[in-house]
C-alpha positions as CSV (number, residue, x, y, z in Angstrom):
1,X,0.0,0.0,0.0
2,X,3.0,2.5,0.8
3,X,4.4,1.6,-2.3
4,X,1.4,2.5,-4.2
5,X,1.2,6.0,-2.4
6,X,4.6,6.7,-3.3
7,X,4.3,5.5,-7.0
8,X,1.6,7.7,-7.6
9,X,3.3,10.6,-6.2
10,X,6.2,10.0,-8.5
11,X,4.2,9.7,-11.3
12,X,2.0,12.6,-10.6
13,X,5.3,15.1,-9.7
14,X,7.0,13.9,-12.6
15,X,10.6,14.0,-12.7
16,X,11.2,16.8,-10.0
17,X,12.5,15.3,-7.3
18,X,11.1,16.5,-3.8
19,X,14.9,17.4,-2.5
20,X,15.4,19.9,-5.6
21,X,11.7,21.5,-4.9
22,X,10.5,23.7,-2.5
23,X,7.2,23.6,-1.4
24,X,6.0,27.3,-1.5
25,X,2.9,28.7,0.4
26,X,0.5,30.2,-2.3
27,X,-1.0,33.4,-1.7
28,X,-4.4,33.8,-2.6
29,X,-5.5,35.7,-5.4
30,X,-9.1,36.2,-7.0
31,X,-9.8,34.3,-10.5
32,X,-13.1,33.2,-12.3
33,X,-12.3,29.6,-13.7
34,X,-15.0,27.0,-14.4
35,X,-13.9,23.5,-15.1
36,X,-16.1,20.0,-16.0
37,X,-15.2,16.5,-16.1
38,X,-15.8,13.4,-16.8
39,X,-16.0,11.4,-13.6
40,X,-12.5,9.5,-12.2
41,X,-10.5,6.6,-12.6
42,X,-9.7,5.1,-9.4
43,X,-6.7,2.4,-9.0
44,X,-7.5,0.5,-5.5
45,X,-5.5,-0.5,-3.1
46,X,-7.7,-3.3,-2.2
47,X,-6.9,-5.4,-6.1
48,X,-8.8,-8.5,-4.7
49,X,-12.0,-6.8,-3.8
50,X,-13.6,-6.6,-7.5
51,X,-14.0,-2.8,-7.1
52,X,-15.1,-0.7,-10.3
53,X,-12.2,1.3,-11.2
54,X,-13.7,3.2,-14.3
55,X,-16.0,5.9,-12.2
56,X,-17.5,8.1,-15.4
57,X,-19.8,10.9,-14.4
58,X,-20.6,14.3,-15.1
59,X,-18.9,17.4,-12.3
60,X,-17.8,21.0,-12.4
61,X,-15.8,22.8,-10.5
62,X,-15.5,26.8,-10.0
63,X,-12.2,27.9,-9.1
64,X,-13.0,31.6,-7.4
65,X,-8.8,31.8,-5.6
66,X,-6.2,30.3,-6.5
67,X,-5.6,28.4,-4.1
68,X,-9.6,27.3,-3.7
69,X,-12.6,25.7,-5.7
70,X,-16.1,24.4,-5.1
71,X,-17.3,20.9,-6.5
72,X,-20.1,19.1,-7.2
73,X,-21.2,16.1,-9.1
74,X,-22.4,13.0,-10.0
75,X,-20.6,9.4,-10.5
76,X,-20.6,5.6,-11.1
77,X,-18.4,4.9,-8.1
78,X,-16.3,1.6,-6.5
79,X,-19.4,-0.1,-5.6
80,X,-20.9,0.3,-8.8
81,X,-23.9,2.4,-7.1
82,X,-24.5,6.1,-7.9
83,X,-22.7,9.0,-6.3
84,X,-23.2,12.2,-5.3
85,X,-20.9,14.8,-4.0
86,X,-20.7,18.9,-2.7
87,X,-17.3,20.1,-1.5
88,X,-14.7,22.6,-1.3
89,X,-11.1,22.2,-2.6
90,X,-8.1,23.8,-0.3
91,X,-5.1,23.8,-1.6
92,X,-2.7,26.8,-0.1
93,X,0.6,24.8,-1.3
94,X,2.9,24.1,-4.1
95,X,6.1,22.0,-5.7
96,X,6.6,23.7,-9.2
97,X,3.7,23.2,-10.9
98,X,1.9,21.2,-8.9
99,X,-1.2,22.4,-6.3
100,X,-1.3,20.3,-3.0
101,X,-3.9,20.4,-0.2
102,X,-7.3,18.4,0.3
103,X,-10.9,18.5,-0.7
104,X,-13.4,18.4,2.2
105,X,-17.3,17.4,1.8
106,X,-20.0,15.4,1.6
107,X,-20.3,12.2,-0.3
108,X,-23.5,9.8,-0.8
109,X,-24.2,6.3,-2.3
110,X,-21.6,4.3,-0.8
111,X,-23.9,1.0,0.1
112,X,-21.9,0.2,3.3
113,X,-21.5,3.6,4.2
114,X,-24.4,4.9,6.2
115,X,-26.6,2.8,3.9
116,X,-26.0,5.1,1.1
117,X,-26.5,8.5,2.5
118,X,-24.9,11.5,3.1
119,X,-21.2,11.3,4.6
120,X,-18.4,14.0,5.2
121,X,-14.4,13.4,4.5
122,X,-11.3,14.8,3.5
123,X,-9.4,13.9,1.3
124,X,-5.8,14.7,0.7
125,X,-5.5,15.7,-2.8
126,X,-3.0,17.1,-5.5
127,X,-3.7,19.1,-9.0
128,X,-2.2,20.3,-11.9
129,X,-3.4,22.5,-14.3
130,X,-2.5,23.5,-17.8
131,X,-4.3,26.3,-20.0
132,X,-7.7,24.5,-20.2
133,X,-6.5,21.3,-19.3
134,X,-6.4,19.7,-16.0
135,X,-5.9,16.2,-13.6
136,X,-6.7,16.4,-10.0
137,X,-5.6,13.4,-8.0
138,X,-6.9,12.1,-4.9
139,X,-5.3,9.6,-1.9
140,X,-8.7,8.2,-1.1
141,X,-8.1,6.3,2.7
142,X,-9.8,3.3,3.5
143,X,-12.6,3.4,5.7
144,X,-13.0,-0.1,7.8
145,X,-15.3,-2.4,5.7
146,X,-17.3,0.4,4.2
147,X,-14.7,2.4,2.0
148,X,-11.6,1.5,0.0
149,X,-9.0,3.3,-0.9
150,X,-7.7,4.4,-4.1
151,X,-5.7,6.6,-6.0
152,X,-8.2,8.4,-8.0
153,X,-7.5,10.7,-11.0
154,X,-9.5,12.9,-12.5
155,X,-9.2,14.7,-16.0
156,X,-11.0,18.2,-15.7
157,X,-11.5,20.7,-19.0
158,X,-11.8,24.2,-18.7
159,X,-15.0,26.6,-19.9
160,X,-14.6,30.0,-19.6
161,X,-11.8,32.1,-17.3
């Protein structure tokens, strides 16, 4: 499982080795960014469960600061049950280009999960965004029995700035 973690932080920082970046405190600005996607693809932790990797959906996202967002959408998600989910993206750090810092909120549909209701979390996350292109990627923890963890990516497309 640690060696998971630290594979997809080396593939999602690239090259840049974390001993030649800083990690540099952003300071907030205003901006006017609106972003969809397409749902996530989550890789889990948990291979011998028969989880549902491919999560396709429909979500947006409004980035008002630089260094925050609001989200909300719709997926297919791990227990192949519909999802919904409302929350804010924090993310008041950075190592070159990439954005680090969590998104907190409520989730629904997880079966095992308060028998598919309404649920809050956090969830450490990291982002990385290019012109009108983005990927936002998410250490998902495991929850007991009732949520598994996965490294979940997600591919976002700007509208309007």
């Amino acid at each position: 499982m640690k060696r998971s973690l630290l594979l997809a932080f080396s593939w999602m920082l690239g090259s840049a080795s974390l001993h030649a970046q800083t990690i540099e405190t952003i300071a907030p600005a205003p901006l006017a960014e609106l972003w969809v996607n397409p749902g996530f693809y989550s890789y889990h932790l948990q291979r011998n469960k028969g989880l549902n990797d491919s999560n396709p959906g429909l979500g947006a996202e409004y980035r008002f600061s630089n260094v925050a967002s609001v989200t909300l959408g719709r997926f297919y998600n791990s227990d192949r049950a519909y999802s919904n989910y409302a929350g804010v993206y924090y993310q008041p750090w950075q190592i070159g280009p990439v954005r680090l810092g969590a998104v907190a909120g409520g989730f629904s549909g997880y079966p095992k999960m308060r028998n598919g209701g309404w649920f809050l979390a956090a969830i450490p996350t990291a982002s990385f965004e290019y012109q009108r292109v983005g990927i936002n990627i998410a250490v998902v923890p495991t929850y007991k029995d009732r949520l598994y963890g996965a490294i979940s990516v997600q591919l976002k497309f700007k509208l309007s700035q």
